[in-house]
Jmol script that loads the backbone (N, CA, C; Angstrom):
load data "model"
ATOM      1  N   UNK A   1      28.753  88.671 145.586  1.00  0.00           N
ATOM      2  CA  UNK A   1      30.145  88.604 145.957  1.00  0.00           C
ATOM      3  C   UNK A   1      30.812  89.922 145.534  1.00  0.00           C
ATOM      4  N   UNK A   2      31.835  90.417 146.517  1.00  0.00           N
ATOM      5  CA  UNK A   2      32.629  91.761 146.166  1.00  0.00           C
ATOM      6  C   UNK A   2      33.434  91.702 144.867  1.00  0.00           C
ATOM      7  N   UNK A   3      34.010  92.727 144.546  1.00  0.00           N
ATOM      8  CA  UNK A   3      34.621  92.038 143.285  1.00  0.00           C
ATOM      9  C   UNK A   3      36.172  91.965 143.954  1.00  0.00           C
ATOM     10  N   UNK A   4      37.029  92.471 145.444  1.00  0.00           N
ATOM     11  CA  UNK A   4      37.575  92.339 145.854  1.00  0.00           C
ATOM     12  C   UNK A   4      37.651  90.964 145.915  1.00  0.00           C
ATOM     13  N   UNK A   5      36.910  90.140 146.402  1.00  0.00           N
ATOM     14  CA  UNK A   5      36.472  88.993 146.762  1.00  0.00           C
ATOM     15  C   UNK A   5      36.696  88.079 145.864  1.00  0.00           C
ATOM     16  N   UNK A   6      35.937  88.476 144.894  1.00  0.00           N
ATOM     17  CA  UNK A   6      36.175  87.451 143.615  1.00  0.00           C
ATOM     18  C   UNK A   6      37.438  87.804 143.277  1.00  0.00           C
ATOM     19  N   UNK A   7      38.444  88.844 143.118  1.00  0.00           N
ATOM     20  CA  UNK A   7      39.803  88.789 142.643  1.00  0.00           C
ATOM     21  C   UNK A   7      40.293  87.849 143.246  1.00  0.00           C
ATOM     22  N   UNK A   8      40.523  87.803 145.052  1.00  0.00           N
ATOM     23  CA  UNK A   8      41.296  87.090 145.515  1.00  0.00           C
ATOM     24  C   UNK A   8      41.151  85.638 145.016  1.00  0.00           C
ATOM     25  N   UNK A   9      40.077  85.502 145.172  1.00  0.00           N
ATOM     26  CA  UNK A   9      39.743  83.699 144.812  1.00  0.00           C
ATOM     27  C   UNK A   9      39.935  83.277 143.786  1.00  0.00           C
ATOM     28  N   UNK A  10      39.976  84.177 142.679  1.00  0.00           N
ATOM     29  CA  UNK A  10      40.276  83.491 141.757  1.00  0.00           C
ATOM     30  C   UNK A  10      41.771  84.110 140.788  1.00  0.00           C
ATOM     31  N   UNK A  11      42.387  84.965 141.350  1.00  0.00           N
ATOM     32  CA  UNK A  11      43.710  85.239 141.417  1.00  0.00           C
ATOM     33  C   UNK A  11      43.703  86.090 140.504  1.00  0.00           C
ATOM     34  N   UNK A  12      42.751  87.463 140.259  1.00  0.00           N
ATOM     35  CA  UNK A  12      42.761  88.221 139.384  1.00  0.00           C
ATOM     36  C   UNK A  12      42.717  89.701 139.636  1.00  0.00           C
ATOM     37  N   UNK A  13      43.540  90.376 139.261  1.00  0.00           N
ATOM     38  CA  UNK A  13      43.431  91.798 139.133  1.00  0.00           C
ATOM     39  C   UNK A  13      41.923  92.349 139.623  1.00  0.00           C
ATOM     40  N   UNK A  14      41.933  93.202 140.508  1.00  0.00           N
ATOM     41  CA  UNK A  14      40.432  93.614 140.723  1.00  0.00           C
ATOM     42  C   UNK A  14      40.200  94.933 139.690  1.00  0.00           C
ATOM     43  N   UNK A  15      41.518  95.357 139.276  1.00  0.00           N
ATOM     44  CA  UNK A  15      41.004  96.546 138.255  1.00  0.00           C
ATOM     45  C   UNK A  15      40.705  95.682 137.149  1.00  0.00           C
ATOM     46  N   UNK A  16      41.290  94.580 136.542  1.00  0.00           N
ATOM     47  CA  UNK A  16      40.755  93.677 135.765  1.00  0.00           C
ATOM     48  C   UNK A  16      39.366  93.598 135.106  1.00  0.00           C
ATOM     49  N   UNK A  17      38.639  93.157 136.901  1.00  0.00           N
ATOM     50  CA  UNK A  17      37.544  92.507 136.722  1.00  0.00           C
ATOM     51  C   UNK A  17      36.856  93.727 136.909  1.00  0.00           C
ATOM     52  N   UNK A  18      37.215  94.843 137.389  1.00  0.00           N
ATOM     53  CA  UNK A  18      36.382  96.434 137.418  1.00  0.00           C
ATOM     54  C   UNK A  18      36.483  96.563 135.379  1.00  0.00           C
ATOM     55  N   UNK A  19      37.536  96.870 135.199  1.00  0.00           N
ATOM     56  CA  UNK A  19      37.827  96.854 133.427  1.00  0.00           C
ATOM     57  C   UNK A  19      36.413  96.267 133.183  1.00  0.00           C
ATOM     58  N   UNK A  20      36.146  94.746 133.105  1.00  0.00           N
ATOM     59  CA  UNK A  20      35.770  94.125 132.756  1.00  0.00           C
ATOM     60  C   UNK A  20      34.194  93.847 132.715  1.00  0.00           C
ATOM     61  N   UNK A  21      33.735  94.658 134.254  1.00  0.00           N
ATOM     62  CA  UNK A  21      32.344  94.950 134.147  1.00  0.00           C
ATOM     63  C   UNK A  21      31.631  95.997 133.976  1.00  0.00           C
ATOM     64  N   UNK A  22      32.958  97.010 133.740  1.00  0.00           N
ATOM     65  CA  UNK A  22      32.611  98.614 133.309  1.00  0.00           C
ATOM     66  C   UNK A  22      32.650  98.654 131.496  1.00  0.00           C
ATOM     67  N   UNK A  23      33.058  97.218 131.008  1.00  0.00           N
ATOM     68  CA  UNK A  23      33.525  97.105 129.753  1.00  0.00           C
ATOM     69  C   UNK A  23      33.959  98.159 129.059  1.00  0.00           C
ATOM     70  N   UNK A  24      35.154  98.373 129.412  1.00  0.00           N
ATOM     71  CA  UNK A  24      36.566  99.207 129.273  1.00  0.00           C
ATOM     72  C   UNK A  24      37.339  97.562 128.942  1.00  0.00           C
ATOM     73  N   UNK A  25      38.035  98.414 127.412  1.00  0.00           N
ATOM     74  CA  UNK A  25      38.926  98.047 126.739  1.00  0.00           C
ATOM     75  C   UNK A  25      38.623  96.472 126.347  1.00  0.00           C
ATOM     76  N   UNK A  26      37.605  96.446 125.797  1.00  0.00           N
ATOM     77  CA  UNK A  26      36.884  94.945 125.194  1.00  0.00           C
ATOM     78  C   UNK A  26      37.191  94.984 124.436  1.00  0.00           C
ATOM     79  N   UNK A  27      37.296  95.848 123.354  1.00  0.00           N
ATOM     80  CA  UNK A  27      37.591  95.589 121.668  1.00  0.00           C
ATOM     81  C   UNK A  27      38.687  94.433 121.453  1.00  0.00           C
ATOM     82  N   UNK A  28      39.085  94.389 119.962  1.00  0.00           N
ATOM     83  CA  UNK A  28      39.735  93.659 119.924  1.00  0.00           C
ATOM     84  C   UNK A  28      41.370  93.897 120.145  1.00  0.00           C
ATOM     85  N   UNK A  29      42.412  92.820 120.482  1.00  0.00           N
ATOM     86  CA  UNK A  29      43.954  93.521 120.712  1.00  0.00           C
ATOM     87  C   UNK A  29      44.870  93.195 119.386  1.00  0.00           C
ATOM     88  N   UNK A  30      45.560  94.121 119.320  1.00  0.00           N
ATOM     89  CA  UNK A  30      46.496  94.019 118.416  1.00  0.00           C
ATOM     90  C   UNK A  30      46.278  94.620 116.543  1.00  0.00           C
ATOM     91  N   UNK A  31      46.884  94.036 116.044  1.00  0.00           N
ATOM     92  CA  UNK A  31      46.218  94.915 114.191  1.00  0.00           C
ATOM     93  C   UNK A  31      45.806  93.775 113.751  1.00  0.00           C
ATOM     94  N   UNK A  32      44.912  94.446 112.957  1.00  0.00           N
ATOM     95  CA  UNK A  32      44.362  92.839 112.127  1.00  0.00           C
ATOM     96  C   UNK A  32      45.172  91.731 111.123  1.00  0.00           C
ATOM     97  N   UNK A  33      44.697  91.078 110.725  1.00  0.00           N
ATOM     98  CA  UNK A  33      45.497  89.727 110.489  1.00  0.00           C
ATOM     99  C   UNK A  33      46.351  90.466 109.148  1.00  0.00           C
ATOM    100  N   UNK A  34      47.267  90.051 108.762  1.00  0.00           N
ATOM    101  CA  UNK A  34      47.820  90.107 107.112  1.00  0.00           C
ATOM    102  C   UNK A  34      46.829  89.150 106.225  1.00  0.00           C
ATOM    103  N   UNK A  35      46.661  88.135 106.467  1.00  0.00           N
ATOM    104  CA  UNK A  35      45.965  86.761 105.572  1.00  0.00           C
ATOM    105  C   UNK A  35      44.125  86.465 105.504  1.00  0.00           C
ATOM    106  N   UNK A  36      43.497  86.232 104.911  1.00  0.00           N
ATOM    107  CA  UNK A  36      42.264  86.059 105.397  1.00  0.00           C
ATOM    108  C   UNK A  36      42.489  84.514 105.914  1.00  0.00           C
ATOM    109  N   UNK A  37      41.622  84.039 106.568  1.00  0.00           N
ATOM    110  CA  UNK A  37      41.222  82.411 107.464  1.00  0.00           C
ATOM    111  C   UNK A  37      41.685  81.616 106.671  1.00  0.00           C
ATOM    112  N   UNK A  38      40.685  81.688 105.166  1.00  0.00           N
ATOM    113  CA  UNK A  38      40.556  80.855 103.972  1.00  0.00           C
ATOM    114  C   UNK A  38      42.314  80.370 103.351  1.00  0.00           C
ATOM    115  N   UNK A  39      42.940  81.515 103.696  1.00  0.00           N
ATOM    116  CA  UNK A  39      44.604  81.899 102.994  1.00  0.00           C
ATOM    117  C   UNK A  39      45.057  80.999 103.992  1.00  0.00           C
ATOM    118  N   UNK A  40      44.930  81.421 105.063  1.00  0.00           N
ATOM    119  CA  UNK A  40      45.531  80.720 106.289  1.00  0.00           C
ATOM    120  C   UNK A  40      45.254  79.208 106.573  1.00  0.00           C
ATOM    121  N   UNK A  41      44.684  78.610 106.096  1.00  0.00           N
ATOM    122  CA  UNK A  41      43.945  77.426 105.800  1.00  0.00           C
ATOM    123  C   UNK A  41      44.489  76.947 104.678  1.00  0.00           C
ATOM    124  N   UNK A  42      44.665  77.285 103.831  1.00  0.00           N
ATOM    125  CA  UNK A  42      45.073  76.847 102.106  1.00  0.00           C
ATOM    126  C   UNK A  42      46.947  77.095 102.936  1.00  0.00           C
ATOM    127  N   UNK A  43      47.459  77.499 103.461  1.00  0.00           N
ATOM    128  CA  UNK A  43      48.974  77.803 103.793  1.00  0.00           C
ATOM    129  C   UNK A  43      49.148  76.384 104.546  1.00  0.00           C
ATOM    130  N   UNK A  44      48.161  76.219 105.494  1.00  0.00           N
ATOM    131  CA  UNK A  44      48.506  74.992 106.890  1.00  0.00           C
ATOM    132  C   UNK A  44      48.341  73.710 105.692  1.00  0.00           C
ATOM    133  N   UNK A  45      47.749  73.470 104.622  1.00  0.00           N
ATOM    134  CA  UNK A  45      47.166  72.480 104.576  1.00  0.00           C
ATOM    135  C   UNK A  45      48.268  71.910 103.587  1.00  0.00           C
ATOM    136  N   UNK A  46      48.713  73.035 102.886  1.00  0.00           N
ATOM    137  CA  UNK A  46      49.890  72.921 102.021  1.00  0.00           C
ATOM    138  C   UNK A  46      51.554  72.562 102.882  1.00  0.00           C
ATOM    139  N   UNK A  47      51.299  73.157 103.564  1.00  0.00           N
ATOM    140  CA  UNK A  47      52.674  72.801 104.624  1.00  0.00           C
ATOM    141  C   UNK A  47      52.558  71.376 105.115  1.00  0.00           C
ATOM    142  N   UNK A  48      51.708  71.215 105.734  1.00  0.00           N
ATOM    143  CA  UNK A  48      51.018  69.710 106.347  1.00  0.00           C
ATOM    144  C   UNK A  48      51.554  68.570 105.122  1.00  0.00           C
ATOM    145  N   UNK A  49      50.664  69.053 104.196  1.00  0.00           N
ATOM    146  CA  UNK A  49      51.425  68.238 102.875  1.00  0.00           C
ATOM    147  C   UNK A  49      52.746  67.610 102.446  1.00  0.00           C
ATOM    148  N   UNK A  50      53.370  69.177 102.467  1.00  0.00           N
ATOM    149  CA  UNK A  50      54.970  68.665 102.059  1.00  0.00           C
ATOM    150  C   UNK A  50      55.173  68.267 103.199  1.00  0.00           C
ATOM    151  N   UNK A  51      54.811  68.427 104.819  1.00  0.00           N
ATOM    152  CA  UNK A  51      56.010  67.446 105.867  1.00  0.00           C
ATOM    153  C   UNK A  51      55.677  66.134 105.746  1.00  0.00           C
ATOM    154  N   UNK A  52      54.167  65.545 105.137  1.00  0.00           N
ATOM    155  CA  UNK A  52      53.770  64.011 104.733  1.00  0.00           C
ATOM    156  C   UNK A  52      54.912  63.734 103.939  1.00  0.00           C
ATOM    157  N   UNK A  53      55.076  64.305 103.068  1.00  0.00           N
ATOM    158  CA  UNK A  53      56.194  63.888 101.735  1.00  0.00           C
ATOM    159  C   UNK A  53      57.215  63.928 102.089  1.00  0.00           C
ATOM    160  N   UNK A  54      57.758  64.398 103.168  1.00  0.00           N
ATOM    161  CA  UNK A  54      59.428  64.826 104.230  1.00  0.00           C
ATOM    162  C   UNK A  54      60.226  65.379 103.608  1.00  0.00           C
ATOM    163  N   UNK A  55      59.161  66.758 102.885  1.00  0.00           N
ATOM    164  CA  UNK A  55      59.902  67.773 102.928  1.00  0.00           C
ATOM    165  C   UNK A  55      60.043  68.748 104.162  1.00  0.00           C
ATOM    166  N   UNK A  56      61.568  69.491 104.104  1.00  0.00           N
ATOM    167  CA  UNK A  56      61.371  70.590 105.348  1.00  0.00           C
ATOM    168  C   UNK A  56      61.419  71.929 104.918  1.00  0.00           C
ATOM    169  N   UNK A  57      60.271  72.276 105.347  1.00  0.00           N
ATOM    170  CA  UNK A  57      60.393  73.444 105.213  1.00  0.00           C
ATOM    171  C   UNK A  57      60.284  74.512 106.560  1.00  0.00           C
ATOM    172  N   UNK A  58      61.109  75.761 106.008  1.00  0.00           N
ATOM    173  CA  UNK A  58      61.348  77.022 107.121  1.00  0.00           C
ATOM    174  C   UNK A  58      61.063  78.188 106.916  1.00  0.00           C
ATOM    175  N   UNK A  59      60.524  79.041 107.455  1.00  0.00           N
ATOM    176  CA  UNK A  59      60.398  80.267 107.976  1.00  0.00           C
ATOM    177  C   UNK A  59      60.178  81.173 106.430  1.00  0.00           C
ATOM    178  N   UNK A  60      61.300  81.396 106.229  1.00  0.00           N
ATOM    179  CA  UNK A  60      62.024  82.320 104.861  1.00  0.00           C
ATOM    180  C   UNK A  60      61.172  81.741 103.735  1.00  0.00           C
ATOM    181  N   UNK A  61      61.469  79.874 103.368  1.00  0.00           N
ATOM    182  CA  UNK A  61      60.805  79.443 102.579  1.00  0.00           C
ATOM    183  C   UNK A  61      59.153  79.921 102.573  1.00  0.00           C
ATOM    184  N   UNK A  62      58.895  79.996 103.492  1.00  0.00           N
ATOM    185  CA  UNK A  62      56.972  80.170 103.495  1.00  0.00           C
ATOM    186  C   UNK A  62      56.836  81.667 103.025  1.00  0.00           C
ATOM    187  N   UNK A  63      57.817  82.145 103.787  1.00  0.00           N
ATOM    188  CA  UNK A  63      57.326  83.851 103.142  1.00  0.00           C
ATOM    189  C   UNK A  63      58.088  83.813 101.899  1.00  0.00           C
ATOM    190  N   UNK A  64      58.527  83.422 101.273  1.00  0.00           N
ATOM    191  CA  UNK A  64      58.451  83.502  99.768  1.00  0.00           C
ATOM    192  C   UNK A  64      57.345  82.944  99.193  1.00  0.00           C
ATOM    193  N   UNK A  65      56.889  81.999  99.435  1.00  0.00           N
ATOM    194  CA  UNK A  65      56.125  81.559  98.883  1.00  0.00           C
ATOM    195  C   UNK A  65      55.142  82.077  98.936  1.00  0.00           C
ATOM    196  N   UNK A  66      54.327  82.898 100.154  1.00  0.00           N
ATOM    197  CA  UNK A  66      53.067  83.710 100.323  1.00  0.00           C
ATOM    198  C   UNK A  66      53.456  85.134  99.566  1.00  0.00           C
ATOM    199  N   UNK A  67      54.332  85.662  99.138  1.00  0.00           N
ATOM    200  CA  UNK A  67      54.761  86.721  98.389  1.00  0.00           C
ATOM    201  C   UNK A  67      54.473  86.483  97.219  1.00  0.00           C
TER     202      UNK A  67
END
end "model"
wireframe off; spacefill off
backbone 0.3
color backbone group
Protein backbone atom coordinates (compact mmCIF):
# COMPACT_ATOMS: atom_id res chain seq x y z
CA UNK A 1 0.00 0.00 0.00
CA UNK A 2 1.21 3.73 -0.90
CA UNK A 3 1.83 5.62 2.00
CA UNK A 4 -0.44 8.30 0.23
CA UNK A 5 -2.92 5.66 0.51
CA UNK A 6 -2.55 4.66 3.86
CA UNK A 7 -2.72 8.49 4.99
CA UNK A 8 -6.00 8.89 3.43
CA UNK A 9 -7.59 5.86 5.06
CA UNK A 10 -6.61 6.25 7.98
CA UNK A 11 -6.66 10.10 8.34
CA UNK A 12 -3.02 10.80 8.77
CA UNK A 13 -0.46 13.17 7.72
CA UNK A 14 1.57 11.47 4.92
CA UNK A 15 4.69 13.46 6.09
CA UNK A 16 3.72 11.84 9.39
CA UNK A 17 3.84 8.46 8.30
CA UNK A 18 7.07 9.42 5.87
CA UNK A 19 8.54 10.93 9.58
CA UNK A 20 7.68 7.78 10.81
CA UNK A 21 9.23 5.22 8.49
CA UNK A 22 12.31 7.30 7.84
CA UNK A 23 12.34 7.37 11.81
CA UNK A 24 12.80 11.06 12.07
CA UNK A 25 11.99 12.55 15.31
CA UNK A 26 11.23 9.25 17.47
CA UNK A 27 13.00 10.22 20.51
CA UNK A 28 11.34 11.13 23.30
CA UNK A 29 8.97 14.70 23.57
CA UNK A 30 9.24 17.17 25.98
CA UNK A 31 11.97 17.43 29.33
CA UNK A 32 12.15 14.81 31.59
CA UNK A 33 9.98 14.25 34.53
CA UNK A 34 10.75 16.49 37.90
CA UNK A 35 9.72 13.22 40.19
CA UNK A 36 10.93 9.67 39.82
CA UNK A 37 7.66 6.91 39.20
CA UNK A 38 8.34 5.60 42.78
CA UNK A 39 7.76 9.63 44.12
CA UNK A 40 4.94 9.81 41.85
CA UNK A 41 3.35 6.79 43.25
CA UNK A 42 4.07 7.52 47.02
CA UNK A 43 2.28 11.35 45.99
CA UNK A 44 -1.08 9.50 44.24
CA UNK A 45 -1.35 7.11 47.01
CA UNK A 46 -1.09 9.72 49.71
CA UNK A 47 -3.62 12.03 48.04
CA UNK A 48 -6.03 9.03 47.37
CA UNK A 49 -5.77 8.69 51.14
CA UNK A 50 -6.67 11.98 52.47
CA UNK A 51 -9.80 12.22 49.78
CA UNK A 52 -10.92 8.57 51.67
CA UNK A 53 -10.75 10.64 54.92
CA UNK A 54 -12.62 13.88 53.03
CA UNK A 55 -9.98 15.78 53.12
CA UNK A 56 -9.57 18.44 50.17
CA UNK A 57 -6.88 19.03 48.94
CA UNK A 58 -5.42 21.63 46.03
CA UNK A 59 -2.88 22.42 43.77
CA UNK A 60 -0.63 24.89 46.09
CA UNK A 61 -1.26 22.42 49.00
CA UNK A 62 0.62 19.46 47.06
CA UNK A 63 3.45 21.62 45.99
CA UNK A 64 4.20 22.45 49.38
CA UNK A 65 4.16 19.48 50.44
CA UNK A 66 6.54 17.89 47.63
CA UNK A 67 8.96 20.89 48.53
Amino acid sequence: MSVKKAAFLHGINRTTLLNHLKQRHCGPVGRPTLLAPNEEKLIVNALQKLGDWGFGIDRSAVQCWII
